[in-house]
N, C-alpha and C positions, 0 to 999 in steps of 0.2 A: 200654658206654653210660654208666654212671656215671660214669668217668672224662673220656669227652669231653662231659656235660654240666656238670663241674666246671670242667674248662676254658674252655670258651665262657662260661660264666657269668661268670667272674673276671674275662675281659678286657674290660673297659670302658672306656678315653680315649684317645687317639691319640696315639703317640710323633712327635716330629719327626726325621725325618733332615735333618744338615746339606748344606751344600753340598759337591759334592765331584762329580769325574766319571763319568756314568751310562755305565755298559755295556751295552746294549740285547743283547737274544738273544731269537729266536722258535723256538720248540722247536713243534712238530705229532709229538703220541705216537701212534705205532702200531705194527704187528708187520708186519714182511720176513719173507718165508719164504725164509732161508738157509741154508747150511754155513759156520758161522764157525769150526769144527775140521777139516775136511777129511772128515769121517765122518758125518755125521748133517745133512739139514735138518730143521729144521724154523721155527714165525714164532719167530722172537729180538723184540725188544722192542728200538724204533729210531724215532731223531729226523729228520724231515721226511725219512722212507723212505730212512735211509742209518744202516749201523753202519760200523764203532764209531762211538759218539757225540761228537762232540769234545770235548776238553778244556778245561775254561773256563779263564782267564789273567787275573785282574783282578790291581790295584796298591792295596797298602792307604788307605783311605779312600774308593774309588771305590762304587758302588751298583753293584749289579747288578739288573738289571730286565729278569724273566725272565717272556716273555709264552707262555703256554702254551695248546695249543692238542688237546682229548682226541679223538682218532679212534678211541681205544677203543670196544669196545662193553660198558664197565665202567669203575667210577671209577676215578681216579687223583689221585694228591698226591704232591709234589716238596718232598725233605729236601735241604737243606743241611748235611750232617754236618760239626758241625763249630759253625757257624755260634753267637753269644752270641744273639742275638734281646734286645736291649735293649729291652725291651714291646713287642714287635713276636710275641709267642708265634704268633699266627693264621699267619704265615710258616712256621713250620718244618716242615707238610708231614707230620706224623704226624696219618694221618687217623683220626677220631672218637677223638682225644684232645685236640689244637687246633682243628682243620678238618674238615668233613665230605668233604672230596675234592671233585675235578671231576666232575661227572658227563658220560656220554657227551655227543661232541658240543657241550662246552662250551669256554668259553674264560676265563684266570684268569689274574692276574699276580702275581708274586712279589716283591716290592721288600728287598733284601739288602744291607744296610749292612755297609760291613767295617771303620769307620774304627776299631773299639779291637782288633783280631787280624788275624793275617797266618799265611802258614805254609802245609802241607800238607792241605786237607780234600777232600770228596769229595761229589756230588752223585748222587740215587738215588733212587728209587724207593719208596712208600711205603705202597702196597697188596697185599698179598696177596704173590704173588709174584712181583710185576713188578720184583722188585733180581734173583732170581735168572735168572729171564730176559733180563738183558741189560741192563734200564733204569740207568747207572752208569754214570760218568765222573770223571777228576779234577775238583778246584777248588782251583786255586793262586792264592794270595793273596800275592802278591812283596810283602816287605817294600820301603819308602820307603830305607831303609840296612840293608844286607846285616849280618847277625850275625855274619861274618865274610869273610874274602877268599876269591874262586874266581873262575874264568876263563870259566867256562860251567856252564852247568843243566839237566840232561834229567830228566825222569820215567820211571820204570818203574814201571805197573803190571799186576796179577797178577788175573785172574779164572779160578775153577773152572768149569769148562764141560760140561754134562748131553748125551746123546743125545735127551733131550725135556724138556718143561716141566715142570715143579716141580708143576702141576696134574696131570699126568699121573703124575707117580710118587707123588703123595698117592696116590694113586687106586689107585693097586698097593698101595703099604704099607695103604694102609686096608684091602684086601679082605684083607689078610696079617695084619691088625691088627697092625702092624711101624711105626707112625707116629713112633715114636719111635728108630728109626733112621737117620738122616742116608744118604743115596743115598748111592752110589761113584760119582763122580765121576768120566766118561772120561777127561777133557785137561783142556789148560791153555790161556789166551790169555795173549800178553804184548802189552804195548798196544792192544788190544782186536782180536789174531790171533791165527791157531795158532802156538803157542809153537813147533813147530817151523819154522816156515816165518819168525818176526819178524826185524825186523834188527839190525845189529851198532854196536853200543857204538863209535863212533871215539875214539878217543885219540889226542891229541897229548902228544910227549914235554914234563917236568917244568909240567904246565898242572894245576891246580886244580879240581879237579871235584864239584859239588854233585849228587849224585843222592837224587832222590825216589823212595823205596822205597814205594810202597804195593799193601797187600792190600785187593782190593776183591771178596776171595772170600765165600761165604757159607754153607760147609760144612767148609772145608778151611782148615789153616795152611800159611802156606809160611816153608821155610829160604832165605836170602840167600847167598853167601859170592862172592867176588871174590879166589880164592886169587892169590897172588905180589902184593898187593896190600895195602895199610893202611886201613882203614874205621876212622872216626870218627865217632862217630852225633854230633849237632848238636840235633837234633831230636825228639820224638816225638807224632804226633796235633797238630803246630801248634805245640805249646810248646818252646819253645825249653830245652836242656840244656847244661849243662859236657860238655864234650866229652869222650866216652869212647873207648879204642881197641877196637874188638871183632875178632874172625874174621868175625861172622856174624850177621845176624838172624832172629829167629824171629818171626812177623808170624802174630795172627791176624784173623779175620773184622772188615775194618772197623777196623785199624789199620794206621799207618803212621810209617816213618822218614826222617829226612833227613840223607845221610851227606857228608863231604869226604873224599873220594880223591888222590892227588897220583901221578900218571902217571909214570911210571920215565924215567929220562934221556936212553933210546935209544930208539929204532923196530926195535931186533932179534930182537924175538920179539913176537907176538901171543899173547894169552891167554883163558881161555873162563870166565864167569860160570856158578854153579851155581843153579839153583832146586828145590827138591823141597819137592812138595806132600804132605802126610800130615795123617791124621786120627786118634787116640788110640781109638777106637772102632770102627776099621774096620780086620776082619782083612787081617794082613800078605798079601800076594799079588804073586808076582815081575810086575814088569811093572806092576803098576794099582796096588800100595799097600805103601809112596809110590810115586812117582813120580816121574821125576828127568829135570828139563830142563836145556839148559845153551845159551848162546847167547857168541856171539865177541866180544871187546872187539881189534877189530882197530888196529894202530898202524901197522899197513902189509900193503898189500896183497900178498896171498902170502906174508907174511913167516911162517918156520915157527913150533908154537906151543910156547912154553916147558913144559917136563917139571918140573912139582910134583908131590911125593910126595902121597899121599892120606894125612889124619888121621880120625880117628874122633870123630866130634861130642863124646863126653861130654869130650876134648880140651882143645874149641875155649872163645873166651870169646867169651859171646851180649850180647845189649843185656837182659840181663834187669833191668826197670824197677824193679826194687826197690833196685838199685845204682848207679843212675843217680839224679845231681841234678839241681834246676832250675836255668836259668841266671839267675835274678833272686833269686838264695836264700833266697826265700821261705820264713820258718821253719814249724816244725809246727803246723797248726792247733790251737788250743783246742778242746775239747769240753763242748756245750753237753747234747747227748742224744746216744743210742746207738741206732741199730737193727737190727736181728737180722733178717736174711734167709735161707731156707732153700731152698736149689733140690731141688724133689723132686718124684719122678712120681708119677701117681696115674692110675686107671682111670676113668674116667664109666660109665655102663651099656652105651654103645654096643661099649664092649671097646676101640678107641684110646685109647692112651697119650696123658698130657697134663702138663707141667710146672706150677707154679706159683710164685709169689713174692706181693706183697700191696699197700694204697695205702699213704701214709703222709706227712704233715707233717713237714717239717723245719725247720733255721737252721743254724746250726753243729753240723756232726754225724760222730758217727763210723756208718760203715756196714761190718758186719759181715756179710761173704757166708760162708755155710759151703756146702759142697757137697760131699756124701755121696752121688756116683753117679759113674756109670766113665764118664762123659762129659767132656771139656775145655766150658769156656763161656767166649765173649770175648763182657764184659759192656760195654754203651755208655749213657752219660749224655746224653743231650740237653741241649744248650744250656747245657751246663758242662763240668767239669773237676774228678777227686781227685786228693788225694795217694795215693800207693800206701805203706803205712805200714807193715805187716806179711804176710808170709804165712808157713803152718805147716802139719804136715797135719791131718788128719781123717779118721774114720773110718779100715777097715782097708784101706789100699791093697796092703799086701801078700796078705792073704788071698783077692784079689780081682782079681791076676795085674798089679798096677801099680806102678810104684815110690813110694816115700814121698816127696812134697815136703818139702825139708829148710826147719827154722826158720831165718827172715831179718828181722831189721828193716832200714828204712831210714837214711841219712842225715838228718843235721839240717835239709837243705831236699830233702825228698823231691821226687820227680820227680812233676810231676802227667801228667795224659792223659786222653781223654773215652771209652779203651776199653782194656778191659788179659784180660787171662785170667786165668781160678780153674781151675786144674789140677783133674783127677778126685780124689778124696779129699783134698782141702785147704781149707783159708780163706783168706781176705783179708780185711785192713782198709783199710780207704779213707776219709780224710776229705777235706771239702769246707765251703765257708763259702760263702753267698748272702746279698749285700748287695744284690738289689733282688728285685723282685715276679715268679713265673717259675712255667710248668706245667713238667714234663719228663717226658720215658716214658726209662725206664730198662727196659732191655731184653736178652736176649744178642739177638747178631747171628750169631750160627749160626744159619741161618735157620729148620732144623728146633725148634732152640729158641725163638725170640720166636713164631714160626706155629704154634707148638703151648702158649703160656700166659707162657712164663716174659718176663714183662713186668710192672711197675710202674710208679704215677703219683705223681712225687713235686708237690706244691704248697707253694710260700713263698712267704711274704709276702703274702696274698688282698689284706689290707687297701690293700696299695700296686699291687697291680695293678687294682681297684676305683677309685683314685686316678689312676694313668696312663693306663689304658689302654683303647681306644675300639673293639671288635670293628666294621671298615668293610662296609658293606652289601654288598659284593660277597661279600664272606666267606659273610652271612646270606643273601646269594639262592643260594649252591651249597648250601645247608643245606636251603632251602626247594624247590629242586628235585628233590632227592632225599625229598620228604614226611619231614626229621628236625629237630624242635623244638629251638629254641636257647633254652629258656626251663623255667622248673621243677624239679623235681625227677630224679630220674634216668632216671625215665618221662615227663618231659615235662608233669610233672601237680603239682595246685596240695598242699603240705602233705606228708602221707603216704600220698597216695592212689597207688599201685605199679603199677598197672591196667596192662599192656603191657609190663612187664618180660619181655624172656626167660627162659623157667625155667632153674632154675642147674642146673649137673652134679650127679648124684647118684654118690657115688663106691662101689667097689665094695670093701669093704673085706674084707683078708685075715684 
């Protein structure tokens, strides 16, 4: 509540979007009761009663103007991950940190400027648990002139897929008081289908091929690899990189890459793309963990498929971001302050597990995640972008059956991203510079993680978003619908009067 009465408060003047061409989309959110695994129905979360959701396709500079329409019988709010929101904060869809949500039965538009970033982001869900439910789809923002040459553009992406709702297996762990457990994850969808059943990668011979790697999973990381093949990542989370050769990508929750492939000379053998999904916290189990899919990159039909020896991942070379640069070499942030974040669990009295992290003001900052738990966390920035500057370990990962993340600095123009991973016992440094007025929630996107605490609100600059920016009354009537004050203190009240606070957790200490 404090944080999203900090936020609404702040934004007060109206940004202009310029002229450029509007992309219209009417979105009606509701639940299909389906089998999108081939194993389980149950209601998925789906736009004008059809999944998957399609993929949005703008052209940089264009608006998108997203008219949404909640058949919910619960709020909802729509993130643009990815998205800068240049004083435009009330847009980006983190409800009661900018917005209070749609409430059922209502109707709300989103208006999304793209004219200063292009690249790979991703549209979602942003209540509860309607991202793990289904609510998710790309948002490809085609740059005006291409970062480099390729022939063709496909997307692949990767969602973990449950035999029930995310509501439903709280609801087990809670009676288990196990909340702090990440589900096992049955399957996989690959473009919003079962990964076994999706289709085939066409290749033509010596043609240039841009693929859009993205994880739009919410528990799970996935491996990439396209053996007999050359992978160049280009990309990472929208920003553009100097071009690296990898084997493989390792993607997690809420990141993505974009790679250049160059197709072999002939059509004499066809070959098979690898994916395997895994979780660092979930015991090994033949068959469910990981899990290992693989789909045809066909260059002719029936053609038979080429025999690559198997390597062993520790091998292979990954897109790990700390060895990747930008491609505008942007040098190392300066550091104006430091702040120190600690991911750790803690009990309330109910006995469910719960995360934390804390608020905090910034400018130019260095931010220091340490994380002293046998959990992986892919951590996401709203409505910006770090450098990834450092990592090393922490705490004892070997006593505690993990292996040590080894000490890494980055290059001179570190690679930025708006979502990266902090390995089980390790740190990271991440800096970042904010030159105009911005709320953001900083969050992991492991879903078990943001849904169970480990979320922060960062605020710069009050003063210039006080100055630009004008919270529009349609904002203030979902706010007013739902009986939640846009005005006062963090209870809505005048001074220090706190009268209607929720009571905070009382923790139960060992």
């Amino acid at each position: 509540m404090l944080s999203f009465i900090w936020g609404l408060f702040l934004l007060l003047n109206s940004a202009t979007i310029g002229c450029a061409e509007r992309v219209e989309l009417f979105w009606d959110i509701g639940r299909l009761n389906i089998s999108r695994d081939g194993y389980s129905t149950w209601k998925s979360m789906c736009v004008n009663n059809a999944v998957p959701i399609p993929p949005v396709h703008v052209t940089q500079g264009d608006v998108l103007v997203l008219n949404v329409r909640n058949s919910l019988d619960v709020p909802t709010a729509v993130h643009a991950h990815g998205i800068y929101h240049n004083y435009t904060d009330y847009y980006d869809g983190a409800e009661m940190v900018t917005e209070c949500g749609i409430p059922p039965g209502e109707n709300f538009t989103y208006i999304i400027d793209t004219t200063t970033q292009a690249g790979d982001l991703w549209i979602h869900g942003h209540v509860h648990s309607q991202l793990t439910d289904g609510f998710r789809t790309p948002f490809i923002i085609h740059e005006k002139v291409k970062p480099t040459t390729y022939d063709k553009d496909e997307v692949l992406y990767f969602e973990d897929w449950n035999e029930r709702t995310f509501e439903d297996m709280v609801a087990i762990d809670a009676k288990l008081k196990l909340a702090n457990i990440p589900p096992l994850y049955r399957t996989m969808l690959i473009n919003g289908v079962n990964a076994n059943t999706s289709k085939s990668l066409h290749f033509e011979p010596r043609k240039r091929y841009r693929l859009r790697i993205m994880s739009l999973s919410t528990s799970s990381w996935i491996k990439f690899r396209m053996p007999g093949h050359t992978m160049h990542v280009i990309s990472k989370d929208g920003v553009e990189a100097v071009p690296m050769e990898v084997d493989g990508l390792d993607l997690g929750p809420g990141q993505r890459a974009s790679i250049i492939v160059t197709a072999h000379d002939t059509a004499e053998f066809n070959y098979m793309y690898n994916v395997t999904l895994y979780a660092n916290f979930i015991p090994l189990y033949p068959g469910l963990m990981p899990r290992h899919y693989s789909g045809l990159i066909e260059y002719q039909k029936n053609a038979p498929l080429a025999s690559i020896s198997t390597v062993d991942d520790a091998q292979l070379v990954w897109n790990d971001v700390i060895n990747m640069q930008a491609r505008d070499r942007m040098p190392l942030l300066p550091v104006d302050r430091q702040i120190v974040l600690s991911i750790k669990q803690f009990t309330p009295e109910h006995g469910i597990p719960y995360y934390s992290f804390g608020d905090y003001a910034f400018n130019h900052s260095l931010l220091l995640v340490y994380n002293d738990n046998s959990k992986d966390h892919s951590l996401h920035l709203h409505r910006g972008e770090y450098q990834v500057v450092e990592i090393g370990p922490y705490g004892d990962a070997v006593a505690n059956n993990h292996t040590a993340v080894e000490f890494q600095k980055s290059g001179p123009s570190p690679m930025r991203c708006a979502a990266v991973t902090v390995r089980a016992y390790s740190y990271i440094k991440l800096r970042f510079h904010v030159n105009r007025g911005m709320v953001a929630l900083f969050h992991c996107h492991m879903m078990h993680g943001g849904y169970f605490g480990l979320a922060a609100t960062f605020i710069a600059a009050p003063e210039l978003l006080q100055k630009y920016v004008k919270v529009p009354e349609e904002v203030i009537r979902m706010c007013k619908l739902r009986g939640i004050k846009t005005s006062g203190n963090a209870a809505g009240n005048e001074g220090f009067d706190m009268t209607g606070l929720p009571p905070p957790f009382l923790v139960n200490r060992e």
